[in-house]
PDB file of N, CA, C and O in Angstrom:
ATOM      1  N   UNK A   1      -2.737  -4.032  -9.660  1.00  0.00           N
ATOM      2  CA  UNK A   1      -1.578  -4.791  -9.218  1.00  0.00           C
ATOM      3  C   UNK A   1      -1.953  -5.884  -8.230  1.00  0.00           C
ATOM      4  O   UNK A   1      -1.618  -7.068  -8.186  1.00  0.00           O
ATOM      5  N   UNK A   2      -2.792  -5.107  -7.399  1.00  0.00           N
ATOM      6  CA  UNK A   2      -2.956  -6.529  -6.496  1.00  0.00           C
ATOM      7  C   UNK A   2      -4.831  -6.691  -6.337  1.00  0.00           C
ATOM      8  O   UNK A   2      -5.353  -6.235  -5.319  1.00  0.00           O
ATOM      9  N   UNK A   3      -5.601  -7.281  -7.286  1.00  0.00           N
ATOM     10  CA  UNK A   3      -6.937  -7.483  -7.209  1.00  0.00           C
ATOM     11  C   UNK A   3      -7.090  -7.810  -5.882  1.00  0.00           C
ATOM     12  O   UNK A   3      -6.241  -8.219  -5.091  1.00  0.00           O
ATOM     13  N   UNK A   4      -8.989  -7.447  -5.621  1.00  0.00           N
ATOM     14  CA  UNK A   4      -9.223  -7.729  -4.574  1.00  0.00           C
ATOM     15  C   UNK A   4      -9.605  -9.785  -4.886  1.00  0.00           C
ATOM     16  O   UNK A   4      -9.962 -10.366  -5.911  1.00  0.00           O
ATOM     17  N   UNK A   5      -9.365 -10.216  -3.744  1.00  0.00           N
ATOM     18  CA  UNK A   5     -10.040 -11.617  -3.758  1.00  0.00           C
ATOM     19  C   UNK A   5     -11.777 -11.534  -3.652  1.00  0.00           C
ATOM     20  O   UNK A   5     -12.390 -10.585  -3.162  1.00  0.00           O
ATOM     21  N   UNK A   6     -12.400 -12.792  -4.246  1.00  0.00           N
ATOM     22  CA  UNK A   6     -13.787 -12.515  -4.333  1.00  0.00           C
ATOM     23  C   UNK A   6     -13.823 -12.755  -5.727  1.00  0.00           C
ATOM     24  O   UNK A   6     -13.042 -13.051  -6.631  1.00  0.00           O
ATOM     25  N   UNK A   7     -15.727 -12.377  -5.459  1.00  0.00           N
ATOM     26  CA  UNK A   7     -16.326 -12.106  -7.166  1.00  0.00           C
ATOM     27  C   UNK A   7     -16.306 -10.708  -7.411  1.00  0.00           C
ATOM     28  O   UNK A   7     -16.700 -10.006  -6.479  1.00  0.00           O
ATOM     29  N   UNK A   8     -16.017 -10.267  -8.224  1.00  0.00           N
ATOM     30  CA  UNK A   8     -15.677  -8.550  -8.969  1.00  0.00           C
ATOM     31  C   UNK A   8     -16.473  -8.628 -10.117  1.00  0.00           C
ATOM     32  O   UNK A   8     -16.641  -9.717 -10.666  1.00  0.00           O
ATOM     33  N   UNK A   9     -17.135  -7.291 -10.673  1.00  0.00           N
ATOM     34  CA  UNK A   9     -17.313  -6.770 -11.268  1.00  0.00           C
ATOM     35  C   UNK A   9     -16.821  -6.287 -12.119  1.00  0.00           C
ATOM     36  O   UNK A   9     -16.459  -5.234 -11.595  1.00  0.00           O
ATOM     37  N   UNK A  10     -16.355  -6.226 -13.580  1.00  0.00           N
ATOM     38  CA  UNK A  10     -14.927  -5.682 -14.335  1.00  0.00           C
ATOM     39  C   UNK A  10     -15.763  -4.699 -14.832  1.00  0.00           C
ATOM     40  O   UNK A  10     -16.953  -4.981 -14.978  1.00  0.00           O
ATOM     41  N   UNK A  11     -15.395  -3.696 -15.092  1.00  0.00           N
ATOM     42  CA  UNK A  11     -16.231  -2.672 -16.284  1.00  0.00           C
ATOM     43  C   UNK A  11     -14.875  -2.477 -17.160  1.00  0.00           C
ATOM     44  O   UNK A  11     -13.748  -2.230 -16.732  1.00  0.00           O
ATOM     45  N   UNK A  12     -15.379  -2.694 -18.770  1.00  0.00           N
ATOM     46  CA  UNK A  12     -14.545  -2.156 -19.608  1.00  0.00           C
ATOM     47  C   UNK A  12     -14.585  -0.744 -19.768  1.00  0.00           C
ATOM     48  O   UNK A  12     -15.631  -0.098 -19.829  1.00  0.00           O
ATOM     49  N   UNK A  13     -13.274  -0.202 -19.845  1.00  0.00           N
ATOM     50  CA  UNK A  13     -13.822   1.364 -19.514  1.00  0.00           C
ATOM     51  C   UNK A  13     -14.168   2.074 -21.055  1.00  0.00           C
ATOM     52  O   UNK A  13     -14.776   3.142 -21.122  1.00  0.00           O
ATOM     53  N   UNK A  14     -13.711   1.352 -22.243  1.00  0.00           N
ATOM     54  CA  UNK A  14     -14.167   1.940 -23.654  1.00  0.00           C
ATOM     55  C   UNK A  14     -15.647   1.058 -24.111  1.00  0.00           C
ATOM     56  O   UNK A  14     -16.310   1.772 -24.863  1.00  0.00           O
ATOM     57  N   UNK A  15     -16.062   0.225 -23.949  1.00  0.00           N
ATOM     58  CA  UNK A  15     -16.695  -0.182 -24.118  1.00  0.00           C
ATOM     59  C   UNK A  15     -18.474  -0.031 -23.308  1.00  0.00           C
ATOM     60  O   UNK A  15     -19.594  -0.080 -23.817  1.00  0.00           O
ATOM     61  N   UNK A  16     -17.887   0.214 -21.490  1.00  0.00           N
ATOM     62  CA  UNK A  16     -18.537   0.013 -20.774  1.00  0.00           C
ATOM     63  C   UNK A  16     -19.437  -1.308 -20.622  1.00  0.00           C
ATOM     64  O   UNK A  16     -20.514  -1.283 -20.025  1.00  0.00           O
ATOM     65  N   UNK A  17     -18.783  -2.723 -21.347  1.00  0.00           N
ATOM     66  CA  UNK A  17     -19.426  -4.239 -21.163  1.00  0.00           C
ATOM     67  C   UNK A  17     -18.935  -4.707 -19.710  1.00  0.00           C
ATOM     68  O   UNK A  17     -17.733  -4.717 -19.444  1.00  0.00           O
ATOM     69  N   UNK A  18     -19.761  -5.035 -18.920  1.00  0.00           N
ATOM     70  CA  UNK A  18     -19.728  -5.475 -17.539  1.00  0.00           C
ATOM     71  C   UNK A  18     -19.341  -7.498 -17.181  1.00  0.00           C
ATOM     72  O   UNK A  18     -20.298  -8.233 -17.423  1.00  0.00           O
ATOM     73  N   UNK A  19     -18.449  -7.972 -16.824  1.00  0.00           N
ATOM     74  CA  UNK A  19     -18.107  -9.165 -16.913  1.00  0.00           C
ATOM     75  C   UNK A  19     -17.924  -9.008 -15.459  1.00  0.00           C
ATOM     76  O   UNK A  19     -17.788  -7.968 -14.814  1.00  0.00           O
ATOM     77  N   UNK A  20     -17.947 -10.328 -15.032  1.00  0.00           N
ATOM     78  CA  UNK A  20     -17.962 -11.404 -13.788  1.00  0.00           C
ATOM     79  C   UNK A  20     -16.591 -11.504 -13.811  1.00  0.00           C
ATOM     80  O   UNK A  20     -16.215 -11.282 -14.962  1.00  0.00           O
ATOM     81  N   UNK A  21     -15.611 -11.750 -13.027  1.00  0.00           N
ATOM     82  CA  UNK A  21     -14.272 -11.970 -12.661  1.00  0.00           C
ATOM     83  C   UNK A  21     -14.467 -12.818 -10.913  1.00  0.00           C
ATOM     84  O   UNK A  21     -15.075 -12.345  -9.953  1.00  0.00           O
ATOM     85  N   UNK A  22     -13.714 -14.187 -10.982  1.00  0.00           N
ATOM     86  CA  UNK A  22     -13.546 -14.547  -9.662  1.00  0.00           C
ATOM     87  C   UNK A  22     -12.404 -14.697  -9.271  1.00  0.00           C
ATOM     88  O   UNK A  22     -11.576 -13.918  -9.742  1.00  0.00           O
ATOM     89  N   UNK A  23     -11.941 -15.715  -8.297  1.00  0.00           N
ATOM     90  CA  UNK A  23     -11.141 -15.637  -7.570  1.00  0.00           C
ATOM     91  C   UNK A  23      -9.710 -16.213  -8.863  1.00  0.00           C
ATOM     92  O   UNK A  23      -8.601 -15.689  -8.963  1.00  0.00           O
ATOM     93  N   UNK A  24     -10.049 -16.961  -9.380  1.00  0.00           N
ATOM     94  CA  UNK A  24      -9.046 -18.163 -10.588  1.00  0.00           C
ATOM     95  C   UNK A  24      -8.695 -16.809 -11.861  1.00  0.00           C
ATOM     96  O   UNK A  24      -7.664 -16.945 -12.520  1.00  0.00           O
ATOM     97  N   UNK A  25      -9.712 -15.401 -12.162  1.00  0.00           N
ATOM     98  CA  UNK A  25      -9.340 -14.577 -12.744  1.00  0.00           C
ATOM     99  C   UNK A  25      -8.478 -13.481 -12.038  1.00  0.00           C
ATOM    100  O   UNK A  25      -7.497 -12.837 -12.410  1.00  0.00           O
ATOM    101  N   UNK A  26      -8.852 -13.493 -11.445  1.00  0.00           N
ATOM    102  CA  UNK A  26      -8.305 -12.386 -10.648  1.00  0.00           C
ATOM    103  C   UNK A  26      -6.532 -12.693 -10.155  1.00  0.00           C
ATOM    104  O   UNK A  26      -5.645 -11.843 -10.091  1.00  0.00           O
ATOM    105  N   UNK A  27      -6.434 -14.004  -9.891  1.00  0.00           N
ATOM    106  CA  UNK A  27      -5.240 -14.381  -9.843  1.00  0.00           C
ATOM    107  C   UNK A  27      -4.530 -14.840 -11.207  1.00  0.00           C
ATOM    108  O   UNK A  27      -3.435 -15.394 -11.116  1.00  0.00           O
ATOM    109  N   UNK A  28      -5.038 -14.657 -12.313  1.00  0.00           N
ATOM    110  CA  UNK A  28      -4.479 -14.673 -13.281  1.00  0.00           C
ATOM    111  C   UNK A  28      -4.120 -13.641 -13.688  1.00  0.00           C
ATOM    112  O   UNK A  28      -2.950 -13.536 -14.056  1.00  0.00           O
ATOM    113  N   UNK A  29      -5.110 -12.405 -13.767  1.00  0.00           N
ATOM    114  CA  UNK A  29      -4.628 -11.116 -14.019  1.00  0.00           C
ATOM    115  C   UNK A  29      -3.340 -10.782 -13.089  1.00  0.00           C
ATOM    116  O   UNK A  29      -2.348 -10.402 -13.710  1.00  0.00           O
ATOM    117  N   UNK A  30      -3.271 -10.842 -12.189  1.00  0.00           N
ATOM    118  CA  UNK A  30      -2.303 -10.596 -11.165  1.00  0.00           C
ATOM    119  C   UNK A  30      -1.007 -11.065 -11.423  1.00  0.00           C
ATOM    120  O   UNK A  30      -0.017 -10.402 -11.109  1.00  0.00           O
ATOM    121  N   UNK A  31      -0.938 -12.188 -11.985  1.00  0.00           N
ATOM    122  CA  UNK A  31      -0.079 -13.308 -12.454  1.00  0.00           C
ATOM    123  C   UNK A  31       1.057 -12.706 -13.705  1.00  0.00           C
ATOM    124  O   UNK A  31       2.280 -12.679 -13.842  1.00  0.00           O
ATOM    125  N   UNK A  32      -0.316 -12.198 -14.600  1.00  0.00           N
ATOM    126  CA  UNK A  32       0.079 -11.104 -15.854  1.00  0.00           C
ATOM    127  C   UNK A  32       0.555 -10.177 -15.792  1.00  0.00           C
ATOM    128  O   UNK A  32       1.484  -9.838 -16.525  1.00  0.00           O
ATOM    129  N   UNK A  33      -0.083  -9.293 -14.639  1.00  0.00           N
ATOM    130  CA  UNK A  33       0.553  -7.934 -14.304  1.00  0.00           C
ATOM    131  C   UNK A  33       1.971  -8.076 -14.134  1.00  0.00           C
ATOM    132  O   UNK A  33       2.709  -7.355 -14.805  1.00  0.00           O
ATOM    133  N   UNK A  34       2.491  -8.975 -13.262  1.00  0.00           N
ATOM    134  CA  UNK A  34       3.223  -9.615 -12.692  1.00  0.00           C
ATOM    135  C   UNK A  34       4.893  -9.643 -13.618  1.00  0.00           C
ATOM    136  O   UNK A  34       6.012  -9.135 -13.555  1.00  0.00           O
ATOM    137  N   UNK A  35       4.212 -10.465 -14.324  1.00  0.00           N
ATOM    138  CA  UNK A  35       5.729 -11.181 -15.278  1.00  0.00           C
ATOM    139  C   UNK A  35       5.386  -9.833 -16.193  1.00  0.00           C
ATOM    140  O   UNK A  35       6.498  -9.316 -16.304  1.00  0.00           O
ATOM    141  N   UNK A  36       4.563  -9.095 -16.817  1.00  0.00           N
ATOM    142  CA  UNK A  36       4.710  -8.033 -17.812  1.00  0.00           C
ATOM    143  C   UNK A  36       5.612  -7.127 -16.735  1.00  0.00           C
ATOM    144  O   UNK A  36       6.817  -7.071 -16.982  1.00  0.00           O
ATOM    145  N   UNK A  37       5.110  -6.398 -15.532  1.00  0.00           N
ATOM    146  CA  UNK A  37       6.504  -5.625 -14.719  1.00  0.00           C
ATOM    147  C   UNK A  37       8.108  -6.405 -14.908  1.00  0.00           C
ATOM    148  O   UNK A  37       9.167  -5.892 -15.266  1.00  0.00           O
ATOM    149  N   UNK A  38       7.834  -7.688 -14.555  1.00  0.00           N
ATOM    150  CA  UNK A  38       9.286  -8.055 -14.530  1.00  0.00           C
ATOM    151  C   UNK A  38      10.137  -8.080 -15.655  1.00  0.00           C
ATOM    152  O   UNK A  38      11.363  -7.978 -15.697  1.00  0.00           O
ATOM    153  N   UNK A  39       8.984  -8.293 -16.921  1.00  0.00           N
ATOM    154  CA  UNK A  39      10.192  -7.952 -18.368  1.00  0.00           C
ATOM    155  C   UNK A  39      10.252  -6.292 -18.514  1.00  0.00           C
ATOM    156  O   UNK A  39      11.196  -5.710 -19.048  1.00  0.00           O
ATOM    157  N   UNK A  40       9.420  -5.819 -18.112  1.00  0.00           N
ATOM    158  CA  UNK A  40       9.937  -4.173 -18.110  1.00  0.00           C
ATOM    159  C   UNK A  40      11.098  -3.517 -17.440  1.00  0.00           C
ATOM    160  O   UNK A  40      11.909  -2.702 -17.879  1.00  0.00           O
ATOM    161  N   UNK A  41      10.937  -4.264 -15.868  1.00  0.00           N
ATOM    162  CA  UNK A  41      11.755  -4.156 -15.422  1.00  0.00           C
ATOM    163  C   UNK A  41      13.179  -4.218 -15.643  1.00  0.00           C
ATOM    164  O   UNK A  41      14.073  -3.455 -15.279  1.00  0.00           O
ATOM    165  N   UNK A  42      13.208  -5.438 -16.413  1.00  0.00           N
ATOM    166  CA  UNK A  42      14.254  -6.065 -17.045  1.00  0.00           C
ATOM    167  C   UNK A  42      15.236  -5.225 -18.004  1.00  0.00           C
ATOM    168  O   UNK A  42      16.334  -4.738 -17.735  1.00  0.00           O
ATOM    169  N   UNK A  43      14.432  -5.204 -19.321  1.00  0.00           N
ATOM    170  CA  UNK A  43      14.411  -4.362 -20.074  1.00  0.00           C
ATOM    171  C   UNK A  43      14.836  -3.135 -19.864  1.00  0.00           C
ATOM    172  O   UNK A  43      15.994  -2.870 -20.186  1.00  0.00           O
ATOM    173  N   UNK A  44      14.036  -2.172 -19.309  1.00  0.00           N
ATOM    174  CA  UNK A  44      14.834  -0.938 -18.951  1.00  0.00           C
ATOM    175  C   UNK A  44      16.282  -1.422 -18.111  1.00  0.00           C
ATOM    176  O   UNK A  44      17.405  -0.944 -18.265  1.00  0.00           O
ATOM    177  N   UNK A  45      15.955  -2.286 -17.382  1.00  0.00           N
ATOM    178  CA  UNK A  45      17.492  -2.087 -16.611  1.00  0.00           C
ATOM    179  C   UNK A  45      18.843  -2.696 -17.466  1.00  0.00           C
ATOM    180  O   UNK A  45      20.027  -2.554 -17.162  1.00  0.00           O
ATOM    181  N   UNK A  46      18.210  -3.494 -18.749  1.00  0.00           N
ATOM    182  CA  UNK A  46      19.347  -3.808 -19.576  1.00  0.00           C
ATOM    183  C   UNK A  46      19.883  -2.503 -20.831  1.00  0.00           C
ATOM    184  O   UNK A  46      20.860  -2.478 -21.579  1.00  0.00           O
ATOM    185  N   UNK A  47      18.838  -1.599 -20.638  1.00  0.00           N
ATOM    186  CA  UNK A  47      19.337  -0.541 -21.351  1.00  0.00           C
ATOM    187  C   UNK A  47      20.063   0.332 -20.903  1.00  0.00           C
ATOM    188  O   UNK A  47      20.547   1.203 -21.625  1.00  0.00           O
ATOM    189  N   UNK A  48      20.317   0.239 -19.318  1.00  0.00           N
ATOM    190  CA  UNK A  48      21.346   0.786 -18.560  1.00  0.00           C
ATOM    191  C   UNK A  48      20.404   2.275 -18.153  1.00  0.00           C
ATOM    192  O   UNK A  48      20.915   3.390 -18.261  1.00  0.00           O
ATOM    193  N   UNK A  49      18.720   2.025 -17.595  1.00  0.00           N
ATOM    194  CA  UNK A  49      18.262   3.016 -17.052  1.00  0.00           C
ATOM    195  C   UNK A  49      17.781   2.507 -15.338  1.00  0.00           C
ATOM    196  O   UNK A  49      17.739   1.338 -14.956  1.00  0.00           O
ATOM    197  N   UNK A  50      17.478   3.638 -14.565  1.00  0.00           N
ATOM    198  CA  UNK A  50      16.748   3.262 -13.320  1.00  0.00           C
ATOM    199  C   UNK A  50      15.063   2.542 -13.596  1.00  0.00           C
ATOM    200  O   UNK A  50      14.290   2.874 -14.495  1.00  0.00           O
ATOM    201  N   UNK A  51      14.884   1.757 -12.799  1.00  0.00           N
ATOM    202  CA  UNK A  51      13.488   1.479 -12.859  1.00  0.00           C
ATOM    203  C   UNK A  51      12.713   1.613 -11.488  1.00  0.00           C
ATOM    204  O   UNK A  51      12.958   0.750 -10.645  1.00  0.00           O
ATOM    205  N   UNK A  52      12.036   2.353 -11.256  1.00  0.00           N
ATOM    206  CA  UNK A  52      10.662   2.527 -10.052  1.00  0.00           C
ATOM    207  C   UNK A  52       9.836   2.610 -10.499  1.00  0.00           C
ATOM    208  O   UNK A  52       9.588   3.199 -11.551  1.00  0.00           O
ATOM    209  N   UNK A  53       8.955   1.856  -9.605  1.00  0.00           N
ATOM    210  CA  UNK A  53       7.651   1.646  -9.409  1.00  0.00           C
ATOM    211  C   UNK A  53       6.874   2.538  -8.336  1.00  0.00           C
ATOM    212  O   UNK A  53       6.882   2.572  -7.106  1.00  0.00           O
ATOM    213  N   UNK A  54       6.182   3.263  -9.358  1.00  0.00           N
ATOM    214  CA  UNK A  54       5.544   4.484  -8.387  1.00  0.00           C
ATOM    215  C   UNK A  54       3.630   4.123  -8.454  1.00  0.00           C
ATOM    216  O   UNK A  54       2.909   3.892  -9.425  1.00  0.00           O
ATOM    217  N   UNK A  55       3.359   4.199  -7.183  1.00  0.00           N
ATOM    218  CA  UNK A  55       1.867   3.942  -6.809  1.00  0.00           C
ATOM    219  C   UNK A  55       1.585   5.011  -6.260  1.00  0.00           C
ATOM    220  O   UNK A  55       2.288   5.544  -5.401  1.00  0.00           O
ATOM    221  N   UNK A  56       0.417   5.494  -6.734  1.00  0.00           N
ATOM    222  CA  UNK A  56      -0.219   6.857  -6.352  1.00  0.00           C
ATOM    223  C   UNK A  56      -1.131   6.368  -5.796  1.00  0.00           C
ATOM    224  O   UNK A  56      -1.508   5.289  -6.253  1.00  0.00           O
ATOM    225  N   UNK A  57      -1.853   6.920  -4.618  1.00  0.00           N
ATOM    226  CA  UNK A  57      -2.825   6.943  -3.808  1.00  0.00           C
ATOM    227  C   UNK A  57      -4.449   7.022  -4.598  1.00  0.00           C
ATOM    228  O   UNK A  57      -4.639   8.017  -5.297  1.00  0.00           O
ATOM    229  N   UNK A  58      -5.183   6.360  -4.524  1.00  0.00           N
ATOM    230  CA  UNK A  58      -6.067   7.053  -5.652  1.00  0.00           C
ATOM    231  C   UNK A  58      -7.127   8.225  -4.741  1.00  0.00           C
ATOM    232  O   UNK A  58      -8.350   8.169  -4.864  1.00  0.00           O
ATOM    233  N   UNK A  59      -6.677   8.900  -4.150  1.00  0.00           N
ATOM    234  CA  UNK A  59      -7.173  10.280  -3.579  1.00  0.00           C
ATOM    235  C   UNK A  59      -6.740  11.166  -3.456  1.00  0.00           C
ATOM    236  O   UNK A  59      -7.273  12.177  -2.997  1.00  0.00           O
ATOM    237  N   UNK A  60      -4.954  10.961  -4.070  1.00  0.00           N
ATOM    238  CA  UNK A  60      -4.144  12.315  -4.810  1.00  0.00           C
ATOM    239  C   UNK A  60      -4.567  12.774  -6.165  1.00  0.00           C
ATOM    240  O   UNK A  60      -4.784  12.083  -7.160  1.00  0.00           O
ATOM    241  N   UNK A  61      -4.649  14.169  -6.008  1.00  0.00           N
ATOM    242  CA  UNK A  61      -5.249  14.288  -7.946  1.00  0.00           C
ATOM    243  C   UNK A  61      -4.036  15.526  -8.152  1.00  0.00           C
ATOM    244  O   UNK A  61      -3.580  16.130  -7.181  1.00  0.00           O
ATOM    245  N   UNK A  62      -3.755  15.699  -9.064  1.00  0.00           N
ATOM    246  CA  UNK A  62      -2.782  16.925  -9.903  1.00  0.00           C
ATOM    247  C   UNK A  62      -1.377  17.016  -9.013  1.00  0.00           C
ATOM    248  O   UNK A  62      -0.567  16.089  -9.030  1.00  0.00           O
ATOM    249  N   UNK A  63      -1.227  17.907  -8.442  1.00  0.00           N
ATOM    250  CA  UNK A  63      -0.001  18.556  -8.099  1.00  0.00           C
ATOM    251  C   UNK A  63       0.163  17.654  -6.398  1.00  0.00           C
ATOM    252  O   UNK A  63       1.138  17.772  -5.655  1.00  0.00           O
ATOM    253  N   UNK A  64      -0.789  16.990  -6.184  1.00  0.00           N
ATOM    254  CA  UNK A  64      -0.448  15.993  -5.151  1.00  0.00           C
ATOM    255  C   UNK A  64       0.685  14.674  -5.736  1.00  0.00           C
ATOM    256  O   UNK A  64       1.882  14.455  -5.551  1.00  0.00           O
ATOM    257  N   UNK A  65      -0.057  14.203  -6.266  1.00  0.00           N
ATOM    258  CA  UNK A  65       0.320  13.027  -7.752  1.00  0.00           C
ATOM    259  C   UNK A  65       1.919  13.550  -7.821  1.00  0.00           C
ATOM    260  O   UNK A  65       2.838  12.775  -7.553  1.00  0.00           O
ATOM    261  N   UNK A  66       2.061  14.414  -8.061  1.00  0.00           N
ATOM    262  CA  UNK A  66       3.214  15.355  -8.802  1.00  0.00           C
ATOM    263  C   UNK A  66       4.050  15.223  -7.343  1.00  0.00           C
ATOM    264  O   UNK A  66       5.016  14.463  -7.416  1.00  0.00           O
ATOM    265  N   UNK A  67       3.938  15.531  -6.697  1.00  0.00           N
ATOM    266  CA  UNK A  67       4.691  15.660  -5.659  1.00  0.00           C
ATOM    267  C   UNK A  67       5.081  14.510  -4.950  1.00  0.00           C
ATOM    268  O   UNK A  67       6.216  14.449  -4.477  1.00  0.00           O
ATOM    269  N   UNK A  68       4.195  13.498  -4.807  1.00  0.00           N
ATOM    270  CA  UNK A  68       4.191  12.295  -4.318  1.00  0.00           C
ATOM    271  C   UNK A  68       5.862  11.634  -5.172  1.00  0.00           C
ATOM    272  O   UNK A  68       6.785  11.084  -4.571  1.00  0.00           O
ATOM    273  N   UNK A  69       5.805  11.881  -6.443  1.00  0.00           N
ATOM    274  CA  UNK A  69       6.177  10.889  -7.474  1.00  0.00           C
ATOM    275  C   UNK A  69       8.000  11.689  -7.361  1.00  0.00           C
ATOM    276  O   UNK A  69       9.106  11.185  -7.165  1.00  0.00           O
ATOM    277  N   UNK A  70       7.626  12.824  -7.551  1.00  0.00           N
ATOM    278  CA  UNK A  70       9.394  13.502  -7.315  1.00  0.00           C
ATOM    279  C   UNK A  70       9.841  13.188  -6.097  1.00  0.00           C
ATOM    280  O   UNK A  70      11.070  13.197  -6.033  1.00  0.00           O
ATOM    281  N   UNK A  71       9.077  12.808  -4.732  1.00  0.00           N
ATOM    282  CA  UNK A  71       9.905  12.403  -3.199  1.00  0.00           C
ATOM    283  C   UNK A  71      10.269  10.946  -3.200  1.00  0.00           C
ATOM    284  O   UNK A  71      11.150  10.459  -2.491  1.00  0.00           O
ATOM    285  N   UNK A  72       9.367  10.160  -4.226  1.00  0.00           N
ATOM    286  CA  UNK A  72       9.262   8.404  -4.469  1.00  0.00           C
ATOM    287  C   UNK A  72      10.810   8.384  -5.321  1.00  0.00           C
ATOM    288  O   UNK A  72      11.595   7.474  -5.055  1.00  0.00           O
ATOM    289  N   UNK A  73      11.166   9.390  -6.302  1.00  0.00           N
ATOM    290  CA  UNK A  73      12.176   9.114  -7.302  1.00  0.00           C
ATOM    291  C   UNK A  73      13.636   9.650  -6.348  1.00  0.00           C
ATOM    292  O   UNK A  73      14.640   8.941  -6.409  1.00  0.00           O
ATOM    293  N   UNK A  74      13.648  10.699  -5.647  1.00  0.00           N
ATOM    294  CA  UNK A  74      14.400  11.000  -4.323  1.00  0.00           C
ATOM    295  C   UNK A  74      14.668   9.885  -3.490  1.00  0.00           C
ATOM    296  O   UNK A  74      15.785   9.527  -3.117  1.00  0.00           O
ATOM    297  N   UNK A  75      13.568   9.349  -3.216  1.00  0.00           N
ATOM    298  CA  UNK A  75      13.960   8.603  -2.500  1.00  0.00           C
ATOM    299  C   UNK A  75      14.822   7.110  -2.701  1.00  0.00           C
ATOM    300  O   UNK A  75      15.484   6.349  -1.994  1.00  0.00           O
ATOM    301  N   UNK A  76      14.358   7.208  -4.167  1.00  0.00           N
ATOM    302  CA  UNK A  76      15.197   5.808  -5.494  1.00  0.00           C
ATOM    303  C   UNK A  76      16.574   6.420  -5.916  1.00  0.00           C
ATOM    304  O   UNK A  76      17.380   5.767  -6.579  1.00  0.00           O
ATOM    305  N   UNK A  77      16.784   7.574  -5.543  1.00  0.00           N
ATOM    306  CA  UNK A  77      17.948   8.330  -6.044  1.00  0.00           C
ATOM    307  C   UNK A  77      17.855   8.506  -7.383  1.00  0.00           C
ATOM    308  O   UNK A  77      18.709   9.040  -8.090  1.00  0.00           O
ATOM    309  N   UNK A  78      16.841   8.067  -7.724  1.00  0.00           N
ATOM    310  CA  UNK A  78      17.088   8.636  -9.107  1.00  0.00           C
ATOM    311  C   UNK A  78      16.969  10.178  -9.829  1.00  0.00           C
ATOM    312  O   UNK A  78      17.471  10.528 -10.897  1.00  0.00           O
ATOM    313  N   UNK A  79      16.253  10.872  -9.020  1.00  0.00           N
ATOM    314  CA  UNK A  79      16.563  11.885  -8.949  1.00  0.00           C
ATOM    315  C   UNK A  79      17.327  12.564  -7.337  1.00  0.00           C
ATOM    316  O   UNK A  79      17.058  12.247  -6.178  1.00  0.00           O
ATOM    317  N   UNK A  80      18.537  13.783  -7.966  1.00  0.00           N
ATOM    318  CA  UNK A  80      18.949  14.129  -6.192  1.00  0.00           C
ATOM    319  C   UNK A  80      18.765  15.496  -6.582  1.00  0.00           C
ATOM    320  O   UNK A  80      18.994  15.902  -7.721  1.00  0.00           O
ATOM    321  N   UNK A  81      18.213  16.445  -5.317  1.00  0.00           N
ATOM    322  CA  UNK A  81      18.285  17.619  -5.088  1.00  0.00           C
ATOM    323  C   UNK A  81      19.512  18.772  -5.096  1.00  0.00           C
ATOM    324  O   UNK A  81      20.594  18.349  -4.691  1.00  0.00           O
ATOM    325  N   UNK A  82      19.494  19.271  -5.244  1.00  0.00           N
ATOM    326  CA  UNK A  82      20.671  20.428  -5.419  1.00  0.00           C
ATOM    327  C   UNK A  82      20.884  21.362  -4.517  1.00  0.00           C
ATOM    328  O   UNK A  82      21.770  22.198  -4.693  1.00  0.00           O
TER     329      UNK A  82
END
């Protein structure tokens, strides 16, 4: 969602081919990420559903993840407790 600035390293993860990415890619990808969320966004919300955006920590694994994501949707109301 949000690349680092700089020169990067990309690894394809099926492939494992290693490419150069700079600052003019990196803000393009970003760019992409970008408007693809906002027609999703869109989209679901014209089908008459909730939309959140949930970011996991990348040092939560399993039932952390899990827990994180049901207090994030609580907290969107999209889900309420009983």
């Amino acid at each position: 969602l949000e690349p680092l600035a700089g020169r990067l390293e990309v690894v394809d993860v099926e492939s494992g081919e290693r490419l150069l990415a700079g600052p003019e890619e990196a803000r393009a990808y970003r760019d992409a990420v970008q408007a693809f969320l906002a027609r999703t966004r869109s989209a679901t919300r014209q089908a008459g559903f909730a939309h959140v955006m949930l970011r996991a920590d990348a040092g939560l694994h399993g039932v952390e993840v899990e827990r994180e994501a049901f207090a994030a949707l609580r907290r969107a109301r999209v889900l309420i407790t009983r």
